[in-house]
C-alpha positions, 0 to 999 in steps of 0.5 A: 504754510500747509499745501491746501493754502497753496491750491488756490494759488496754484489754480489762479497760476494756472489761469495766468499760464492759460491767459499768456500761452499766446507770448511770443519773442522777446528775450528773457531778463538777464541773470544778475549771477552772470554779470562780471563784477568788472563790470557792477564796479564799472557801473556810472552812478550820477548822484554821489557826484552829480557826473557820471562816475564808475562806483570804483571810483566813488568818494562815499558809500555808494550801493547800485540795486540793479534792475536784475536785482529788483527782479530776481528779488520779487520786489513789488514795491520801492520799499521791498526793493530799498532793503536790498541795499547794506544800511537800509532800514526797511520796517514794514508797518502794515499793508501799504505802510513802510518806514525807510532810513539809514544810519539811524533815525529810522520810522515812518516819519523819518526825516534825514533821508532824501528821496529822488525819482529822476532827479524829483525830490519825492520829500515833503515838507509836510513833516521832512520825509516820505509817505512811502503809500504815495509813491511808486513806479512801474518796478519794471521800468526802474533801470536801476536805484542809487543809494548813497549812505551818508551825507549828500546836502552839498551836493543835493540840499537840506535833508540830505544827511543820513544818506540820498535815495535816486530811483532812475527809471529806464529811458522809453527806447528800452521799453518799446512794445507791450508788457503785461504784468499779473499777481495774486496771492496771500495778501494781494488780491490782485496787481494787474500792469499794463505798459506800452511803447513806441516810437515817434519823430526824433525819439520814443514814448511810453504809457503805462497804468498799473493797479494793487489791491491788498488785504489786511495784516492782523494786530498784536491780539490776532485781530484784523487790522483796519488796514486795506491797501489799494493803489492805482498809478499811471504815468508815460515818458517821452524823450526826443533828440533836438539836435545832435547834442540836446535831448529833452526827456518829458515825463509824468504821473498820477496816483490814487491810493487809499488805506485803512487804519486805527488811531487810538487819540486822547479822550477826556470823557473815556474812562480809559482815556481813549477813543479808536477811530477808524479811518481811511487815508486818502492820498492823491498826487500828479507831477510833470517834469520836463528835462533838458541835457546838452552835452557841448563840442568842447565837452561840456555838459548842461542839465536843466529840469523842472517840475511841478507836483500837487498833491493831497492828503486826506487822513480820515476827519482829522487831517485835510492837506493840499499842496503844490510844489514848483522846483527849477533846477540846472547844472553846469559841468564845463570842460575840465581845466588842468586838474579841475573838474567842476560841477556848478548849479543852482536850485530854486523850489516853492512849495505852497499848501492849504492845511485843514484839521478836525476836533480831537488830534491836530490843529494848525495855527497856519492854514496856509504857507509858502516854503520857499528854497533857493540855493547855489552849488558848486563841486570842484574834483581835483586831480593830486596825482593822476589815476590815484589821487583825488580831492573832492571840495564843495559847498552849496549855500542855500537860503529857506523860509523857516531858518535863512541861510544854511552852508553845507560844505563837504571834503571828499579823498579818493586814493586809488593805487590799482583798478582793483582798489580804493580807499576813500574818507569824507567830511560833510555837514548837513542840516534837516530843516524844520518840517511844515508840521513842526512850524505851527501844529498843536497835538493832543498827545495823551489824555490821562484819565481822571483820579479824584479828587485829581480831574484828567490830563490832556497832554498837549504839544504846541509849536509857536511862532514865538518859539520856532524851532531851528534847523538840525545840524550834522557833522559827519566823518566816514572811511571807506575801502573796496577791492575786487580779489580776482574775477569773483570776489569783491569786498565793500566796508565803510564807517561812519561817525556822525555827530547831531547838534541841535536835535528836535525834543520836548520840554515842560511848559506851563498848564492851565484849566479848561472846562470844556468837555470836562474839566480838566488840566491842559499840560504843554510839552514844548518843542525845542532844539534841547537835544544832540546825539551821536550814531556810529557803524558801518556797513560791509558787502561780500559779493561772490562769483560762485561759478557761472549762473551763481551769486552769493552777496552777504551783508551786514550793518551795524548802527549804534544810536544815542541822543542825550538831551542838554538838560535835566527836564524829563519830557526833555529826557524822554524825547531823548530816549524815543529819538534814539529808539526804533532802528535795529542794531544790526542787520544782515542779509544772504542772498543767492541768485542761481540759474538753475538751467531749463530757463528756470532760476531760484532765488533766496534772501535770508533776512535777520534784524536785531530787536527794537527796544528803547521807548519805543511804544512797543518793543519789537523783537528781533527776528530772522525770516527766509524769502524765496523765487522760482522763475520759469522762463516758458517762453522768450518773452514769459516769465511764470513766478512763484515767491513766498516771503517771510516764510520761517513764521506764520508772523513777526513784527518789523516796526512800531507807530511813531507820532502818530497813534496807529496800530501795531500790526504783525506781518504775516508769512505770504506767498504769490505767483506773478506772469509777466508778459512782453512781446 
């Protein structure tokens, strides 16, 4: 970017300087390069496991991005924070659009990847995934996001099967007092995060509202795209000790979001068989969870949760959602007896919704439905041989609306030798459940225009109670190893083969003439579970104590997809073929954390991703882009930043549209400067 670009930058860093010179004491954030890898390997993770368990000794492919990660990365989103993790497949679609996954499968809608926040699924049962515009968090109150590759529905559920994302936010004692955080830049007009905390009888409190304005990115031909972003978010957390063993942690939130874009949907009178539409999708969502923990004099341990989540989706005049979900969930873990090590549960959620479509894309047979899950677990770790052997059995049974009951077992062998060692394998099967969507929509795909004497056809998908679809079906297999060499090197490897039954695809059903708007031929596609698949890979991380004051990780995925359909139709042949597209092959990433001296640190990622071919709607090159962060620490207390993304091309292209006919959009080179204030 040539230096004039930069000049308004620079002059909106300088009024940041100006409006913060008043900062006075509060330590400066902890350099992820200076903390020991004894310690990262010591870090309790709680979701590959339900227990606090050090990530040495965990029985998956368990990665820990940091609070000092998220920092030093200059993420200011759970997207851009989520691609720090080995296997995470992070597509940036547009202005406030991502598609997040893992091991395959990825795209917007990607629906074999389970999201927590807290413990709170963030997954909706609208189309099994994650509306990533909707959800977020104050990225400096993240203590730290646990990311397991891989199956965890034994112990988490249904969708749980490319992998678990819990996002675990900091607890109110650690955010006491006042942080003010500013940005503007290329794309962000302006975020602006205002949080404070304080103490109250038995505990601590904390409220915060933050606000994102950004522009949009440019189309394929140049063009702006309709895409516009903004977001406003507020929440607080309260958490008070009882009793000398019971805590309780009360927390909520509230979004308003809304963001432009283009869809191009089938027209019957258009001689080129489309309309563009313009639209604004309007998303609004508020949860209240409460969470109680005792931990007994014998050593047991008792989690119980519950929450309550509404939310609305509004996607211009063609869609209209309302939702509400009400999830109970509580766990025991008693005493350890002999070599045993149980964790016992039981889960119960209903989600009811109030669906509404226009004329021209979407029509629900069903304006209304309640989903309801309830399911028991149990996870049993056995003890073989003390401090190096262990087995992990554990199955959880759950019963849902749409397919009954579904048993979800997993077998889980951990072999340690040393402390600086391990060696683990796993067996699991899970299953993704249909989505609301996939129950009882119709969607106009298509129109192809008319050829005469040949009148138009309009492609439509339908989905009949008659005709339901069933669950997909996962079995997985996995080998891991980590080793620490010496005090500054550690290498983690896992690999993975995952064979899918019962995929969801399309198949050739019957036509019929309409008259209305214009005559013309109507042909079904009907979807179905005709279709199974296999991916395989791995993931490696190499992480490296230069010296003092400097971190080197590298990383590298590697997915290979294919999905086959189990018959000759060639709808059914198609569906395969976009089922296995829109992952990358390979990805990889460098990244150096570096202190500088002078309370300044530099920061650079060099990302690269292979290209997205297939039948994907449109082939996405593979590209290689740098990101880079300069941080002064002024003063205790702030911090002046200057970021810049992409930096190696003016644009590229990370994802195509899928299901839904939107815009393909570039993203652009972007630079801003941030202040974050605490005292």
């Amino acid at each position: 970017m040539p230096l004039p670009a930069f000049r308004p930058l620079l002059t909106r860093l300088a009024a940041l300087v100006a409006a913060a010179c008043a900062a006075t004491a509060q330590a400066a954030p902890d350099n992820p390069a200076d903390l020991s890898l004894e310690d990262l390997l010591k870090v309790d993770v709680v979701t590959a496991s339900r227990k606090a368990q050090a990530v040495q000794d965990v029985a998956a492919a368990v990665y820990v991005i940091t609070r000092e990660d998220i920092e030093h990365s200059g993420a200011s989103s759970l997207p851009a924070a989520l691609s720090l993790a080995p296997g995470v497949e992070v597509q940036r679609l547009a202005s406030g659009r991502w598609a997040v996954g893992t091991r395959g499968f990825s795209g917007r809608f990607a629906n074999k990847l389970l999201v927590l926040m807290d413990g709170r699924s963030i997954y909706s049962p609208l189309f099994s995934g994650v509306l990533w515009e909707m959800e977020g968090t104050l990225m400096e109150d993240i203590e730290r996001i646990e990311v397991i590759r891989g199956p965890g529905a034994a112990l988490w559920g249904a969708n749980a099967v490319n992998g678990v994302i819990n996002i675990i936010t900091r607890q109110a004692r650690d955010t006491q007092g006042t942080l003010v955080a500013a940005s503007t830049g290329t794309l962000e007009r302006g975020s602006l995060a205002l949080r404070h905390g304080g103490t109250l009888p038995g505990g601590h409190w904390r409220a915060w509202i933050s606000h994102q304005d950004a522009k949009h990115f440019d189309d394929l031909s140049g063009q702006p795209g309709h895409d516009g972003w903004r977001t406003t978010r507020a929440g607080f957390r309260v958490d008070r000790a009882l009793t000398g063993d019971t805590t309780l942690s009360l927390s909520g939130g509230l979004t308003d979001n809304t963001s432009g874009d283009r869809w191009y949907t089938a027209s019957l009178v258009s001689p080129t068989g489309v309309n563009v539409d313009d639209i604004v999708q309007r998303t609004n969502a508020t949860h209240l969870l409460a969470r109680a923990s005792r931990l007994g004099s014998d050593g047991s341990e008792t989690v119980v949760q519950g929450y309550l989540a509404t939310d609305r989706v509004v996607g211009g005049r063609f869609f209209d959602q309302h939702r509400m979900t009400v999830d109970l969930d509580a766990q025991h873990r008693p005493r350890p007896i002999g070599h045993h090590d149980l964790v016992l549960g039981a889960t119960w959620r209903s989600s009811h919704d109030s669906v509404g479509s226009g004329p021209g894309l979407f029509a629900f047979g069903q304006p209304q439905r309640t989903f309801t899950v309830a399911s028991l677990f149990v996870n049993d770790e056995i003890t073989l041989r003390p401090d190096t052997l262990r087995a992990t059995v554990g199955a959880r049974i759950e019963h849902n609306s749409f397919t009954g009951w579904e048993p979800q077992p997993h077998l889980r062998l951990a072999w340690t030798p040393n402390p600086t060692q391990t060696l683990w394998g796993a067996l699991s099967r899970a299953v993704r459940t249909p989505s609301r969507a996939e129950r009882d929509i119709q969607v106009d795909l298509r129109a192809v225009p008319a050829n005469p004497p040949t009148p138009p056809v309009l492609l439509r998908s339908i989905t009949t109670e008659a005709r339901p679809l069933d669950s997909e079906l996962i079995d997985a297999f996995e080998l891991g190893y980590r080793q620490q060499f010496g005090p500054s090197v550690a290498l983690d490897v896992a690999l993975f083969s995952n064979r899918y039954h019962r995929l969801t695809g399309g198949s050739s059903g019957g036509q019929s003439f309409e008259l209305a708007p214009v005559p013309h031929v109507v042909q079904l596609l009907l979807p179905g579970n005709g279709l199974h698949g296999r991916t395989r890979g791995g993931e490696l991380v190499l992480d490296w104590r230069v010296q003092r004051g400097w971190r080197v990780q590298a990383t590298y995925s590697h997915v290979e997809t294919s999905v086959m359909s189990n018959s000759a139709d060639p709808v059914s042949i198609g569906s395969a073929a976009t089922q296995g597209a829109g992952t990358p092959e390979r990805l990889l990433s460098l990244r150096s954390t570096l202190a500088l001296g002078g309370n300044v640190d530099a920061d650079a990622r060099l990302r690269h991703a292979s290209a997205i071919s297939g039948a994907a709607t449109t082939p996405v090159p593979g590209y290689t882009t740098l990101d880079l962060r300069l941080a002064w620490h002024a003063r205790p207390g702030l911090t002046l930043a200057l970021i810049g993304e992409n930096l190696l091309r003016a644009h590229h292209l990370e994802g195509a549209p899928e299901l839904l006919p939107s815009q393909t959009l570039r993203v652009p080179r972007m630079a801003h400067v941030k202040a974050l204030w605490q005292f």
